[in-house]
C-alpha positions as semicolon CSV with decimal commas, in nm:
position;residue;x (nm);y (nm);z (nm)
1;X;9,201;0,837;6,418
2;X;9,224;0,467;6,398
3;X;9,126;0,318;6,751
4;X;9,204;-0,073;6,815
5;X;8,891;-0,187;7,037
6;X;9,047;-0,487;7,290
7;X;8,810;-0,708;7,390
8;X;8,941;-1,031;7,398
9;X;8,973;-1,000;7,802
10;X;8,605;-1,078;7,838
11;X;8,477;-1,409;7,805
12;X;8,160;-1,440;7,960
13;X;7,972;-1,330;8,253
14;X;7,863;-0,938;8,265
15;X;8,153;-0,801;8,153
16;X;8,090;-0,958;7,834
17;X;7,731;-0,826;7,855
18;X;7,880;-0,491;7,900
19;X;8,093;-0,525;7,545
20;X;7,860;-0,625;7,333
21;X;7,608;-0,311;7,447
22;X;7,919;-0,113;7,357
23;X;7,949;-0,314;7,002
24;X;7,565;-0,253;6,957
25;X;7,593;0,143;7,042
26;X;7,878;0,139;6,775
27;X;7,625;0,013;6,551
28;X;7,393;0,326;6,603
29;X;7,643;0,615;6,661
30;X;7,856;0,829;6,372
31;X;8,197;0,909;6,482
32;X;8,339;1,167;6,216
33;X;8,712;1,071;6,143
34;X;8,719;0,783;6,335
35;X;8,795;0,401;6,225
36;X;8,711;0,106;6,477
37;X;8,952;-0,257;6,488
38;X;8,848;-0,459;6,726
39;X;9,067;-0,775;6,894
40;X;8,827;-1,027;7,074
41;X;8,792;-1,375;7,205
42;X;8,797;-1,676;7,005
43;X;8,409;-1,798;7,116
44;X;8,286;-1,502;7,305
45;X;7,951;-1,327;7,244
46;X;8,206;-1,036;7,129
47;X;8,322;-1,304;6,845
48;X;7,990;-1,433;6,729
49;X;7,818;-1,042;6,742
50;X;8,127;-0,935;6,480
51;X;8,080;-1,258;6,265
52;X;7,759;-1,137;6,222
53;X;7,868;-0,813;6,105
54;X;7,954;-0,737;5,723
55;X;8,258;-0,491;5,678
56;X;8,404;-0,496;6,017
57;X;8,779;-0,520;6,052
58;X;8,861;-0,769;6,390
59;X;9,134;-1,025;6,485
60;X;9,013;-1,346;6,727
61;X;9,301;-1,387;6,968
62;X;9,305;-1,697;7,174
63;X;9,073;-1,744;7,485
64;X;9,353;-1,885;7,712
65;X;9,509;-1,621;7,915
66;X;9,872;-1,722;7,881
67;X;9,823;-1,770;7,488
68;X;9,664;-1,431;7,431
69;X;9,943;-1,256;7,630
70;X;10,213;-1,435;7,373
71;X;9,944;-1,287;7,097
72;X;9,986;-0,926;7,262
73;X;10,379;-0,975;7,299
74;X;10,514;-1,081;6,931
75;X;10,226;-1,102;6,704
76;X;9,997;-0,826;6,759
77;X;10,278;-0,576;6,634
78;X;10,202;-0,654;6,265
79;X;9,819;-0,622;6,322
80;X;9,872;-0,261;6,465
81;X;10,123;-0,169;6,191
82;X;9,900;-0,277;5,915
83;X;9,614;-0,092;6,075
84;X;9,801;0,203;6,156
85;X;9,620;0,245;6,557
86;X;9,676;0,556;6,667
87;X;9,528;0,439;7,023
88;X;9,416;0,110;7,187
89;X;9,140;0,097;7,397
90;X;9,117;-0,230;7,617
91;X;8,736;-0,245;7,790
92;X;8,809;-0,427;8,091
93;X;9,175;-0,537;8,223
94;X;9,571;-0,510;8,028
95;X;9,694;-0,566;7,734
96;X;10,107;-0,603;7,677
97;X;10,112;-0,379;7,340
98;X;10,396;-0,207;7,273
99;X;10,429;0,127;7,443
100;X;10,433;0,348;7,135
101;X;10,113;0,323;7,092
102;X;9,920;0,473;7,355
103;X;9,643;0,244;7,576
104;X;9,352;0,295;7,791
105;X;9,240;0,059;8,013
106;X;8,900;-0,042;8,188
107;X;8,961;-0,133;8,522
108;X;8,658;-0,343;8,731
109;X;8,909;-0,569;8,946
110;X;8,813;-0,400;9,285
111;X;9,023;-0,566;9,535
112;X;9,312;-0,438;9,385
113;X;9,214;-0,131;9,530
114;X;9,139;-0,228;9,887
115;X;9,410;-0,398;10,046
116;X;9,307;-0,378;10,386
117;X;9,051;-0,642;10,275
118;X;9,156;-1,016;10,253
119;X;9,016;-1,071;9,944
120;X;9,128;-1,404;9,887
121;X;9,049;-1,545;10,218
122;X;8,877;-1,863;10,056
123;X;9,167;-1,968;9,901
124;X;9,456;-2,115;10,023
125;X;9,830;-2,234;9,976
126;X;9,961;-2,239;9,592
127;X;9,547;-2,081;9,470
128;X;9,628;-1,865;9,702
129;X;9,990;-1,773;9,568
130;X;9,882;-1,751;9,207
131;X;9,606;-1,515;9,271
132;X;9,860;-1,238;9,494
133;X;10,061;-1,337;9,173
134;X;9,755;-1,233;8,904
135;X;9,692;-0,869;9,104
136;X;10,077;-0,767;9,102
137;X;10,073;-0,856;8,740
138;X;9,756;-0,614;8,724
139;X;9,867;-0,371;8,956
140;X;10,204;-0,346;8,698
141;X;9,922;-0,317;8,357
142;X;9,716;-0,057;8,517
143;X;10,055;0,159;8,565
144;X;10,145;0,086;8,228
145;X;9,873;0,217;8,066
146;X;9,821;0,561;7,975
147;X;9,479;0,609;8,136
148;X;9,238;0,442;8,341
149;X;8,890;0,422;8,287
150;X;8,639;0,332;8,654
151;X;8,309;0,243;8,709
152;X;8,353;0,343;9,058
153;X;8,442;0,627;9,230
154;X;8,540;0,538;9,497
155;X;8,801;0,282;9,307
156;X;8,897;0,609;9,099
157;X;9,034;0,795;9,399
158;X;9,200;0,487;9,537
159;X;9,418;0,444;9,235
160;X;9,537;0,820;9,286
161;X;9,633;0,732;9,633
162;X;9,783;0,426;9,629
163;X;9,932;0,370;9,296
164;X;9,992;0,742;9,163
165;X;9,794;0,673;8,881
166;X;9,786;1,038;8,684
167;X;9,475;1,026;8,420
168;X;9,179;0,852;8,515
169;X;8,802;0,887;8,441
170;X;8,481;0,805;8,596
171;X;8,209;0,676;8,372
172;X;7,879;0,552;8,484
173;X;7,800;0,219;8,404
174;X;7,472;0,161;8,158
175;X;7,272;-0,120;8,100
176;X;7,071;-0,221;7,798
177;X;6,740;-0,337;7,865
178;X;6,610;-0,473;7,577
179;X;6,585;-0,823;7,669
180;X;6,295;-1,059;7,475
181;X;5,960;-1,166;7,753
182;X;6,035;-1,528;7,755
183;X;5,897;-1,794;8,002
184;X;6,177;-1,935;8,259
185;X;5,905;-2,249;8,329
186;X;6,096;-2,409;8,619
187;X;5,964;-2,086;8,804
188;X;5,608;-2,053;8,962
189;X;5,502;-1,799;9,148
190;X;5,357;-1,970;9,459
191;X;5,602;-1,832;9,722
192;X;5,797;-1,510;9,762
193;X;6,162;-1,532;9,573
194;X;6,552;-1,415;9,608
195;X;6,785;-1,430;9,336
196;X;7,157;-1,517;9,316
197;X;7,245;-1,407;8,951
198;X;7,603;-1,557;8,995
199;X;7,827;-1,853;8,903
200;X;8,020;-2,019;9,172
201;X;8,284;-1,709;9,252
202;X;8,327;-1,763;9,629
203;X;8,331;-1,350;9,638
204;X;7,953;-1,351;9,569
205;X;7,912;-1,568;9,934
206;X;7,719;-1,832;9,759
207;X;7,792;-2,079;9,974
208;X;7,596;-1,885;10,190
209;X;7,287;-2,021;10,119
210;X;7,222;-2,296;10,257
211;X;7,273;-2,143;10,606
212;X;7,011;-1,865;10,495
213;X;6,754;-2,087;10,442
214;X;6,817;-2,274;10,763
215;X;6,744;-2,011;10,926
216;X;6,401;-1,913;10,755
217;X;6,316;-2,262;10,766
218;X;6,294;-2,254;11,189
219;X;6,073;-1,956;11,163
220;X;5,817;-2,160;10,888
221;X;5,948;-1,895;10,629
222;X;5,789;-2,035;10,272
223;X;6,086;-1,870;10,018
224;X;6,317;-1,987;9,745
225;X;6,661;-1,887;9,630
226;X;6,708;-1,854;9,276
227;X;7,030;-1,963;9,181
228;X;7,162;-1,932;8,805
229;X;7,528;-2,079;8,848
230;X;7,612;-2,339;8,650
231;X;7,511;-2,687;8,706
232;X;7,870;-2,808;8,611
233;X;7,970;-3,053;8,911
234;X;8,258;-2,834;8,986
235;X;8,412;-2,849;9,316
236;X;8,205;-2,528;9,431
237;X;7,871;-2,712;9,295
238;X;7,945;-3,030;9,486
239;X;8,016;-2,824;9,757
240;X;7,708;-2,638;9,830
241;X;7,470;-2,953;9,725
242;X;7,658;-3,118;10,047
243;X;7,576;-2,833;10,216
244;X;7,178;-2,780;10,109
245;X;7,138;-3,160;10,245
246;X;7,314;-3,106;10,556
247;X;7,091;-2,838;10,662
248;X;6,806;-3,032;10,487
249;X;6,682;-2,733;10,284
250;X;6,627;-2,892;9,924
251;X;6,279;-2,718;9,933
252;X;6,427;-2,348;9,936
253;X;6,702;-2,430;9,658
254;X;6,608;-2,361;9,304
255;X;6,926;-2,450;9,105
256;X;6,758;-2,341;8,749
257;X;7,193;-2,293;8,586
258;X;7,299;-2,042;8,346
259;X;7,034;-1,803;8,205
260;X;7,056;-1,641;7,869
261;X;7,073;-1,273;7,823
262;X;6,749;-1,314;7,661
263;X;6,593;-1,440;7,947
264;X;6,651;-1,198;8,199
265;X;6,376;-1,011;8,170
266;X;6,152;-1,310;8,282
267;X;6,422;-1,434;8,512
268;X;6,352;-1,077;8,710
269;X;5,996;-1,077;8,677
270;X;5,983;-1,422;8,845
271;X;6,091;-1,290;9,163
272;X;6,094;-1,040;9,461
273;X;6,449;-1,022;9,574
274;X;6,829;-0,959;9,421
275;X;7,117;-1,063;9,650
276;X;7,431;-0,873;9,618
277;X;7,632;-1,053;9,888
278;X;7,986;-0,989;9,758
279;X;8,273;-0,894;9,973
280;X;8,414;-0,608;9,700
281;X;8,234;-0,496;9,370
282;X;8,341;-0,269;9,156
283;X;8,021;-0,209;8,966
284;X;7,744;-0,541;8,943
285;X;7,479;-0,528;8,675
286;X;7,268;-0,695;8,934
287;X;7,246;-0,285;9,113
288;X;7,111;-0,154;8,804
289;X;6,880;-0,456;8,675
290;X;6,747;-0,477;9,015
291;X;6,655;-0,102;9,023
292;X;6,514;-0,130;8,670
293;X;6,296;-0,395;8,728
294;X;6,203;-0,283;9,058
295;X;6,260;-0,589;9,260
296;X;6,439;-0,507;9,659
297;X;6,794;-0,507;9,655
298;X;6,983;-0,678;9,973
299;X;7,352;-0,584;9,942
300;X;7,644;-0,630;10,163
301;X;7,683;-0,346;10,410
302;X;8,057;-0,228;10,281
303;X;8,186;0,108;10,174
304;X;8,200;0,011;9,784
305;X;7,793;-0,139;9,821
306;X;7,706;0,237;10,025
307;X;7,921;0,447;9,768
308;X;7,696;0,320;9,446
309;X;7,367;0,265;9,641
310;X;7,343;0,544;9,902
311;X;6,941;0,469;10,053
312;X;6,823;0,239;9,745
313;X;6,925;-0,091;9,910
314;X;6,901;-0,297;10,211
315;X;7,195;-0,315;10,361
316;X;7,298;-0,669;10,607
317;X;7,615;-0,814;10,768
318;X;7,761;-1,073;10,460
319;X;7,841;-1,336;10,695
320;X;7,591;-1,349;10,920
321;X;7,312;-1,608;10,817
322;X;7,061;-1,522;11,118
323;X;7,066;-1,164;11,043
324;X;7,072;-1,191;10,701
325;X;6,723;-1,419;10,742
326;X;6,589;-1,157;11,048
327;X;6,606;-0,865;10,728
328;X;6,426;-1,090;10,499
329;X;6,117;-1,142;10,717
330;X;6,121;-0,791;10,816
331;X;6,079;-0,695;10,476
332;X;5,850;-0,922;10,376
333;X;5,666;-0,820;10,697
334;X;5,677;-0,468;10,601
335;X;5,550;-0,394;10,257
336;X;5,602;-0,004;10,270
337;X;5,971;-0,071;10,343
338;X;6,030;-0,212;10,022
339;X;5,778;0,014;9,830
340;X;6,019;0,314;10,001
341;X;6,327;0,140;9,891
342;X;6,224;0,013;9,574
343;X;6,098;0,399;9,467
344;X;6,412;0,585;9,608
345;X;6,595;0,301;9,382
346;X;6,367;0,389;9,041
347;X;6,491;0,793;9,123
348;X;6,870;0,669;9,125
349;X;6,828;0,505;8,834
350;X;6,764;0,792;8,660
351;X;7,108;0,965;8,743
352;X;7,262;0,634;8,490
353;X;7,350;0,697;8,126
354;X;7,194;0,542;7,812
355;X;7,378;0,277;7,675
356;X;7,499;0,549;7,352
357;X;7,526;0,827;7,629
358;X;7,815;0,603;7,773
359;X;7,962;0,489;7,464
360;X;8,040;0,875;7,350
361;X;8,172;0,992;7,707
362;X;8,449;0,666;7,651
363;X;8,521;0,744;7,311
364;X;8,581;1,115;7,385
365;X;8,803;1,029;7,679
366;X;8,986;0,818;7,456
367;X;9,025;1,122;7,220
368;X;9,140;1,342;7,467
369;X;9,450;1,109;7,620
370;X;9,556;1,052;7,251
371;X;9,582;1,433;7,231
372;X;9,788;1,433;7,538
373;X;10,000;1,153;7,431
């Protein structure tokens, strides 16, 4: 069985991260009978692991969206021919392949699946419009596909529900942990820590912040927010700089940008706290890190954050900067909170799959809708 491998949906960020631990388990594991082609994205870690690689068969399809659909539509016909795919497997989002050939698709876009939330509540007029445009145009790939592979389970049994989707499979995210020890040296560890590992996605309540640390700061809290989104002078990054002087907490801000892969075991080890402030997740490798290296998880208290963390998080109203601040000083107040938290969190962590564990249970999923098709 030939099986095309799409990747060239993920660009950066942890979706990315998640690709190239499946690239690394392919590296390790013996499928009998099967033959791997792989499409990724012209730059992406995905793109630089393969050119690393002798004897691997890939394509590099452009990194614009609107290009790499045009790639899918008229010129990826001849690549699949040649290659004779039985199957195509895209990780994470659609591709627009011809319909002979049967797909699975990763799905991780989580509002699509809870419409009662007004997901895009940040944005507004034509933003607005062209992101209601970007979920129909998902909503249409996922019931394209042949079979939908979630993260979530929750997600899973919305798609049933609302979209009629037939095959679908659950599968566990995994997370490799074999980051190097390096030294992050624009963090000391003279006061306690919370970390944002984020860019500037307005979902993630960033802009949040500022307000946080207001409030800490009229209760002589000594703490730090460690923020890795980039320091780019985007619209979002101006933003929240206006917003750290206007509530005159420069002291609590640690803007330290974009951390390698590499780094993130130091980046964790430098600090106390992981917030998970989104308003919808479908899976965040900030859950599992945070578990791993046992640092106290704060999450938003929503039915997605409950379904994946049951009792191994602290749980806090999103918006709400004084209560948000109350549960940080009664944790740091309370030592054998977090301890109990923090342990329940290292016995979840257990119920996770290896990253090779993971890789076989998609690959024989795949299998078993090509059988069916």
């Amino acid at each position: 069985m030939n099986i095309l491998v799409n990747l060239s949906t993920l660009k950066k960020g942890g979706g990315q991260n998640v690709a190239l631990n499946f690239l690394s388990s392919l590296d390790t594991l013996n499928f009998e009978n099967i033959s791997f082609y792989f499409f990724v994205a012209e730059g992406s870690g995905s793109h630089q692991y393969l050119k690393s690689k002798k004897k691997v068969n890939f394509s590099v399809l452009p990194s614009n969206p609107l290009k790499r659909i045009f790639f899918e539509l008229f010129l990826s016909k001849n690549i699949l021919n040649k290659e004779k795919i039985d199957i195509i497997y895209t990780y994470f989002g659609i591709g627009l392949f011809t319909k002979k050939i049967p797909q699975v698709s990763g799905s991780a876009d989580s509002n699509l699946y809870f419409p009662e939330i007004n997901f895009w509540s940040h944005y507004k007029g034509l933003k607005r419009f062209k992101k209601r445009i970007i979920d129909l145009y998902r909503i249409w790939g996922l019931k394209r596909a042949n079979a939908i592979i979630f993260e979530n389970k929750v997600m899973e049994e919305r798609s049933r529900k609302l979209f009629n989707i037939k095959y679908t499979k659950f599968i566990m995210p995994s997370i490799s942990f074999d980051c190097e020890n390096t030294n992050l040296r624009s963090l000391v560890k003279n006061k306690s820590k919370g970390l944002f590992l984020c860019g500037w996605q307005l979902n993630k309540n960033i802009m949040m912040i500022p307000e946080i640390a207001s409030q800490l700061k009229k209760h002589d809290v000594d703490f730090e927010f460690v923020i890795t989104a980039p320091l780019d002078n985007s619209p979002e990054h101006i933003k929240f700089i206006k917003k750290v002087k206007f509530h005159n907490v420069e002291n609590y801000i640690n803007l330290v940008g974009t951390v390698n892969k590499h780094d993130l075991s130091s980046l964790y080890k430098s600090i106390d706290f992981v917030f998970l402030l989104s308003k919808l997740e479908s899976f965040s490798n900030n859950i599992i890190e945070s578990w791993y290296y046992k640092r106290l998880l704060i999450i938003s208290d929503e039915i997605w954050a409950r379904s994946i963390c049951n009792e191994s998080a602290i749980y806090v109203e999103r918006d709400d900067s004084e209560v948000i601040a109350n549960k940080i000083m009664e944790v740091l107040n309370n030592p054998k909170l977090e301890n109990l938290v923090i342990h329940r969190a290292s016995k979840m962590l257990l119920n996770y799959p290896s990253v090779n564990e993971r890789t076989i249970n998609e690959i024989n999923y795949i299998k078993q809708i090509y059988e069916l098709s």
